[in-house]
BAVEX-116896 format. One line per 3 residues: number of its first residue (from 1); for each residue x, y, z of C-alpha. Coordinates in nm, 2 decimals. Each point is the difference from the previous one (the first is absolute). Layout:
N
NUM> X,Y,Z; ...
! end
This chain:
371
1> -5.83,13.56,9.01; -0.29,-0.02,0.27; -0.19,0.23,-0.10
4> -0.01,-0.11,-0.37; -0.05,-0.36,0.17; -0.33,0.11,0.21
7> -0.12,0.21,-0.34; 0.05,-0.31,-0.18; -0.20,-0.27,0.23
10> -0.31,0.30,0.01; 0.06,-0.05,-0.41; -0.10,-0.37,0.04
13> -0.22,0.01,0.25; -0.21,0.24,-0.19; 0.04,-0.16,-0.33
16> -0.10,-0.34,0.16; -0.32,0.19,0.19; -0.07,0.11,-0.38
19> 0.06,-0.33,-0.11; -0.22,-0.15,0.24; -0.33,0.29,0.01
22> 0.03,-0.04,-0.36; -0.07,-0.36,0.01; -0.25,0.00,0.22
25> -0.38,0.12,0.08; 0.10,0.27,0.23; 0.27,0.07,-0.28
28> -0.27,0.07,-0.26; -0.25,0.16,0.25; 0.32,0.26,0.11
31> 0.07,0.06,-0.39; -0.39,0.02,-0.14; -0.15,0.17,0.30
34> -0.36,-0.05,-0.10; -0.20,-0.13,-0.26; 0.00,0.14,-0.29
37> -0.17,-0.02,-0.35; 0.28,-0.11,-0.19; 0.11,-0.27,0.22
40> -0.05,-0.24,-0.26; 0.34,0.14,-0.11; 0.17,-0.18,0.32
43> -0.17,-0.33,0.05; 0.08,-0.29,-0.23; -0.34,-0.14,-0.22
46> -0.17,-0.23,-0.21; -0.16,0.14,-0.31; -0.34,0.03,-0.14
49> -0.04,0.02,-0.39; -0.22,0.29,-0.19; -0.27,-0.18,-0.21
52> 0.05,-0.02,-0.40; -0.36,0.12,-0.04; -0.03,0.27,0.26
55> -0.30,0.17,0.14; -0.02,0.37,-0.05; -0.30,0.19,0.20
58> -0.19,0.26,-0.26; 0.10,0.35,0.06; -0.30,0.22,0.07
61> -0.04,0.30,-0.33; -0.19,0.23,0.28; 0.18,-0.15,0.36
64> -0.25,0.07,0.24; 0.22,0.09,0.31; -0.02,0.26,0.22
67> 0.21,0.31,-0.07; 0.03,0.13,0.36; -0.05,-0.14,0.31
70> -0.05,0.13,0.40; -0.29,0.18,0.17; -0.10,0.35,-0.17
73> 0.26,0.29,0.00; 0.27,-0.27,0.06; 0.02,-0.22,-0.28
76> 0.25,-0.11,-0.19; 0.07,-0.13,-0.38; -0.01,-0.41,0.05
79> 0.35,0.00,-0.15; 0.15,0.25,0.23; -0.16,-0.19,0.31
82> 0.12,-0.35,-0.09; 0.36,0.13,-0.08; -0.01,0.15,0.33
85> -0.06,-0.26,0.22; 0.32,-0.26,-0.15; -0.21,-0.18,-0.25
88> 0.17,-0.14,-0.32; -0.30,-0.12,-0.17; -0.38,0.02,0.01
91> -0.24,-0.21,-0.21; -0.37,0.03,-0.04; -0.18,-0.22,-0.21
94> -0.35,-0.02,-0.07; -0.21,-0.28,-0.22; 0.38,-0.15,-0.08
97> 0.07,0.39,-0.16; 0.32,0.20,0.14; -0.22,0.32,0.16
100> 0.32,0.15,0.14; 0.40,-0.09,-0.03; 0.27,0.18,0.18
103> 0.37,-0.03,0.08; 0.18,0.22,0.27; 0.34,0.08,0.18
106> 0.20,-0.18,-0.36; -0.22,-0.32,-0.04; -0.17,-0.06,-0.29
109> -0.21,-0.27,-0.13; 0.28,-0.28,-0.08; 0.15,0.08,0.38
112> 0.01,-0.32,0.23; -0.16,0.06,0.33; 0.03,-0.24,0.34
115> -0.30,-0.14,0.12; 0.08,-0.09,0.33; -0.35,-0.16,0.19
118> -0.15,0.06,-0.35; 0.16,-0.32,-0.03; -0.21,-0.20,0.28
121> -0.34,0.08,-0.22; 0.18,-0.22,-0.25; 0.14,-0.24,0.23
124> -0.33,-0.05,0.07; -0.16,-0.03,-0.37; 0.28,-0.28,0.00
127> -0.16,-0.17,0.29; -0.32,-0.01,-0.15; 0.12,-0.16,-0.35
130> 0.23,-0.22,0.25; -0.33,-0.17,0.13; -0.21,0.02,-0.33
133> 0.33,-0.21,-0.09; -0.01,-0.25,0.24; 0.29,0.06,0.14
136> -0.14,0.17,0.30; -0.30,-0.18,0.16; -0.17,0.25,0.16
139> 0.08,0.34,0.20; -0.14,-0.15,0.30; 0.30,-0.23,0.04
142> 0.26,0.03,0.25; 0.31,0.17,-0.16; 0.21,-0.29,0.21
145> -0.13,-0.25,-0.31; 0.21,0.23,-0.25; 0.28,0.12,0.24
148> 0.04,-0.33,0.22; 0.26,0.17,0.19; -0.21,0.29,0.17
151> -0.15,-0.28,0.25; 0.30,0.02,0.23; -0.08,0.36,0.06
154> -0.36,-0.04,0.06; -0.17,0.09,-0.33; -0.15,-0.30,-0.04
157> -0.36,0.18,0.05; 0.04,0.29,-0.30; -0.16,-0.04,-0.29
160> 0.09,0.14,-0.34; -0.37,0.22,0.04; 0.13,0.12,0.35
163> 0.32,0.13,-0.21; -0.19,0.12,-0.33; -0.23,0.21,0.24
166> 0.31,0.12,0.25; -0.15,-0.17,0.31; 0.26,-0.26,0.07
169> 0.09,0.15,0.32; 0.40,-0.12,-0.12; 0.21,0.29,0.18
172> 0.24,0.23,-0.26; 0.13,0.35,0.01; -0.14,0.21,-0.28
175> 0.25,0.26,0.10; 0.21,0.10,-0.32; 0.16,0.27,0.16
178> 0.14,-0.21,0.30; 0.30,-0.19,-0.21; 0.01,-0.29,0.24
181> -0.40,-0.03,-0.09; -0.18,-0.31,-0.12; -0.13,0.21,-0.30
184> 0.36,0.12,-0.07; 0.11,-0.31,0.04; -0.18,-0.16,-0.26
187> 0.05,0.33,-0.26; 0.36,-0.02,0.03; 0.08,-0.36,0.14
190> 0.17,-0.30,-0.19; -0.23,-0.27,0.09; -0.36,0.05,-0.01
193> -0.06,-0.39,0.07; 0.18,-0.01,0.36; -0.14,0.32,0.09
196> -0.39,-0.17,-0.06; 0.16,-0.33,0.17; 0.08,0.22,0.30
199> -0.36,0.15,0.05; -0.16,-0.06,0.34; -0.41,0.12,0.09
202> -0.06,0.26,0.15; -0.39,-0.02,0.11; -0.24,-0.30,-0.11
205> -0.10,0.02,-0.36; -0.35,0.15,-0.10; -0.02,0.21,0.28
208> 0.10,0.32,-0.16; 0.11,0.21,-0.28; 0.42,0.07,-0.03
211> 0.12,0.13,-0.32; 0.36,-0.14,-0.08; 0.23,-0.10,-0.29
214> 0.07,-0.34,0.18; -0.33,-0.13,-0.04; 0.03,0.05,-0.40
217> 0.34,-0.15,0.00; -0.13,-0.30,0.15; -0.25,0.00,-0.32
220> 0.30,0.04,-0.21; 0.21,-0.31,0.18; -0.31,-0.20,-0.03
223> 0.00,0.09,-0.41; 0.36,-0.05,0.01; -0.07,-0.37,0.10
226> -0.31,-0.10,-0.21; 0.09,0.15,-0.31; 0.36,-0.15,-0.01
229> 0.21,-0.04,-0.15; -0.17,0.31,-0.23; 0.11,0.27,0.22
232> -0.27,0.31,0.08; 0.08,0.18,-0.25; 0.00,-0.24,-0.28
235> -0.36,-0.10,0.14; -0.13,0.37,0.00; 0.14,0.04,-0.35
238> -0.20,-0.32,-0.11; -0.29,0.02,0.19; -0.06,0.39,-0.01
241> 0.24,0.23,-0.16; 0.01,-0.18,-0.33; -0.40,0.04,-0.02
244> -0.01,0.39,0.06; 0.17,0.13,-0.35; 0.29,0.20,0.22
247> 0.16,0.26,-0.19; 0.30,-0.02,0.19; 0.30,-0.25,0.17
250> -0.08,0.00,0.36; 0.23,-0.18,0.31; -0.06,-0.14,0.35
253> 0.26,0.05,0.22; 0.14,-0.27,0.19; 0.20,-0.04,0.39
256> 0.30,-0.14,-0.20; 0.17,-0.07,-0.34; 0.03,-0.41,0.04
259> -0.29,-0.18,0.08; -0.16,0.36,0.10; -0.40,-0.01,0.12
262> -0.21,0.29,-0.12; -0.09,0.27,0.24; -0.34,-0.09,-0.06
265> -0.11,0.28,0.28; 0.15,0.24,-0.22; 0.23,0.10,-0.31
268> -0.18,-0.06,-0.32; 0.15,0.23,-0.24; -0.19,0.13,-0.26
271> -0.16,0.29,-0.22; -0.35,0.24,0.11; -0.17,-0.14,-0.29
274> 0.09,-0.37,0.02; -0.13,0.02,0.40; -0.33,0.13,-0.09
277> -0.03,-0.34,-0.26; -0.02,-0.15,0.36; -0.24,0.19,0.15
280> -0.22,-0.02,-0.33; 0.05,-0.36,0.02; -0.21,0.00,0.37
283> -0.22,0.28,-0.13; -0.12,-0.26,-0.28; -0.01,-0.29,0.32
286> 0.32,-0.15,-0.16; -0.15,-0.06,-0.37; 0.25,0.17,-0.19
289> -0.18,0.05,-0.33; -0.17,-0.36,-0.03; 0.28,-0.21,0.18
292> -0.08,-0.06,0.39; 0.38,0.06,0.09; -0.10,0.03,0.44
295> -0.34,-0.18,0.11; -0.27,0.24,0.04; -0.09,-0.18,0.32
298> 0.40,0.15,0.13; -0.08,0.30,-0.13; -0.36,0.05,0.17
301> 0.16,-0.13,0.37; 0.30,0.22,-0.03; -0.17,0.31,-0.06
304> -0.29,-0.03,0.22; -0.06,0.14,0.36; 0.02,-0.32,0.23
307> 0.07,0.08,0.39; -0.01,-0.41,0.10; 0.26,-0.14,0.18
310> 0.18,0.33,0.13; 0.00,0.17,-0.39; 0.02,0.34,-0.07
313> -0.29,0.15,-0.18; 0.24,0.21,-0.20; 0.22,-0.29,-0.09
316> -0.08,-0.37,-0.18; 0.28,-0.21,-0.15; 0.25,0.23,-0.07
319> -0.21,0.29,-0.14; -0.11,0.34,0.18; -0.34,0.07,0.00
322> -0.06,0.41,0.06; -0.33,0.03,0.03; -0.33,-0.20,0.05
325> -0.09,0.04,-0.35; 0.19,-0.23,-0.19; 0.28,0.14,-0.11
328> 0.36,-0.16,0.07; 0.38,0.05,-0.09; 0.35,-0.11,0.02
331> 0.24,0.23,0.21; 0.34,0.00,0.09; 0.23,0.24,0.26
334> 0.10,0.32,-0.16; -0.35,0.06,-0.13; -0.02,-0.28,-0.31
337> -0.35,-0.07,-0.11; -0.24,-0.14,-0.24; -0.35,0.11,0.10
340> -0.32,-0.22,-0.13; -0.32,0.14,-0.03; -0.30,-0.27,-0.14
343> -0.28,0.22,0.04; 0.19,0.25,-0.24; 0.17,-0.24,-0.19
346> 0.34,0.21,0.10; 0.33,-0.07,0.04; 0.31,0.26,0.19
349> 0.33,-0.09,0.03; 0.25,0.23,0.18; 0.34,-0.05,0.02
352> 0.25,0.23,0.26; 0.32,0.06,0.18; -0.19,0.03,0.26
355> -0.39,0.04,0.14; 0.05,0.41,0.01; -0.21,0.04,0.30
358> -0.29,-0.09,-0.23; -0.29,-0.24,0.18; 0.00,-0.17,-0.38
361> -0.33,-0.22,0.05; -0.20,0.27,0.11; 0.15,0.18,-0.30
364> -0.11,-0.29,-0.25; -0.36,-0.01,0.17; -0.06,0.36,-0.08
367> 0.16,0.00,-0.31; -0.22,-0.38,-0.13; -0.31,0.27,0.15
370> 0.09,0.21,-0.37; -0.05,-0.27,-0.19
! end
């Protein structure tokens, strides 16, 4: 009987460790491992509705895209080269005409696709309708007059431009690999609003550029509050989404199922075509075809090279900037992009698993340079 005793108290210990990993951040961190493309699958959402009247890009008779690629005796077909490096889709439009459309590795054109910091370029167009709104006064105002309770940690001096630009010297661990991580926390957490209540600084803000997904949740708590009791979602769908003639149902995942908070530094779930309408939509300086959906003014400042008050010159507002010639994107880890290129009226998306040791701006730049 001892034996069988001792074998059945390892049962129920390991059935309640189960219980409780399964439950829990570290639970889902164990189980999921690493971000992954599909996660949408495994977080609960809020849904974004396909317009009645869609917008459909025209589909070049003679695509003019490059059939090989790669320096002379070592190039490759374009398709061959995109399918090697983990991409699912790539998109290049030109003059609002589809130039080039492929789909790798089983994905094709009605596949959804994670975002992840995609997402912050829209948390950021949000910001910017926020204020044309009224509901936010101005970007230069401390984030302590949206989110009261940040004082007691000593925030009180942020502003919602130190956070747009990444210089609000707020400490966080971008680590998704480390599970007890400040960016792992907030992927695979419960409770997105304690963990921005629990931020402390770091270094004074303005002082210096620090990419992390805590300033852009701080964006998204701050939207949370001004656009209640509309959640984010609801206010993306009215503001932008509805206005952009998307051809498909879209989602943004949220922290939790009740009273969940979008992961606005991440997870909007959507199709390749459907997140080129938002580049488009900042390639036309937020006039989407006569309606002025973003102010061009928010469009102009979060594109632009501006190195004041600690910014990056290759950052503004929630957008990457790639180059000094005026060309800008979204991006997101694993290698998500859409690439926007004014001077050539040009538009790339590329969707992967994963970046597949590919330096993917540089690749844009020389691949706008055909155009």
């Amino acid at each position: 009987m001892q034996p069988f005793s001792k074998f059945l108290r390892l049962v129920c210990l390991l059935s309640l460790a189960s219980a409780t990993l399964s439950s829990c951040q570290l639970g889902r961190f164990v189980f999921y491992n690493f971000a992954n493309i599909t996660d949408y699958k495994i977080f609960p959402s809020r849904p974004l509705t396909a317009s009645a009247q869609p917008f459909r890009f025209q589909t070049a008779t003679t695509p003019r895209a490059p059939k090989k690629l790669g320096p002379t005796g070592k190039e490759a077909p374009l398709d061959q080269y995109l399918a090697d490096r983990e991409t699912v889709a790539f998109l290049i439009i030109q003059n609002d005409t589809i130039q080039y459309e492929q789909y790798f590795n089983g994905y094709e054109q009605s596949s959804i696709v994670a975002s992840f910091s995609m997402a912050k370029s829209v948390t950021s167009m949000l910001i910017g309708t926020a204020v044309e709104d009224g509901l936010i006064k101005s970007v230069d105002e401390p984030i302590t007059h949206y989110l009261p309770e940040l004082k007691k940690n000593g925030l009180e001096n942020v502003t919602i431009r130190h956070v747009l630009q990444m210089t609000s010297g707020i400490e966080f661990n971008e680590s998704y690999v480390n599970p007890f991580g400040d960016a792992a926390s907030f992927y695979y957490g419960r409770n997105l609003r304690q963990y921005v209540n629990n931020m402390q600084p770091k270094a004074a803000p303005g002082q210096g550029f620090d990419y992390i997904s805590g300033n852009t949740q701080i964006l998204g708590a701050i939207l949370d509050k001004v656009v209640a009791p509309k959640t984010v979602t609801q206010y993306l769908q009215e503001r932008i989404w509805q206005h952009l003639g998307m051809e498909y149902d879209a989602s943004w995942s949220l922290d939790k199922k009740k009273d969940g908070l979008e992961k606005t530094f991440c997870c909007l779930n959507a199709r390749a075509r459907d997140f080129a309408k938002l580049g488009r939509l900042y390639l036309k300086q937020g006039n989407w075809n006569g309606r002025q959906v973003v102010p061009a003014q928010w469009v102009k400042e979060s594109t632009q090279v501006d190195t004041a008050q600690g910014s990056s010159a290759g950052y503004q507002y929630q957008w990457w900037l790639p180059s000094r010639s005026g060309d800008f994107m979204m991006q997101g880890i694993l290698g998500q992009f859409v690439y926007v290129n004014p001077m050539k009226n040009l538009l790339i998306v590329r969707l992967g698993k994963d970046y597949g040791n590919t330096n993917w701006p540089r690749f844009f730049s020389e691949l706008a340079a055909v155009y």
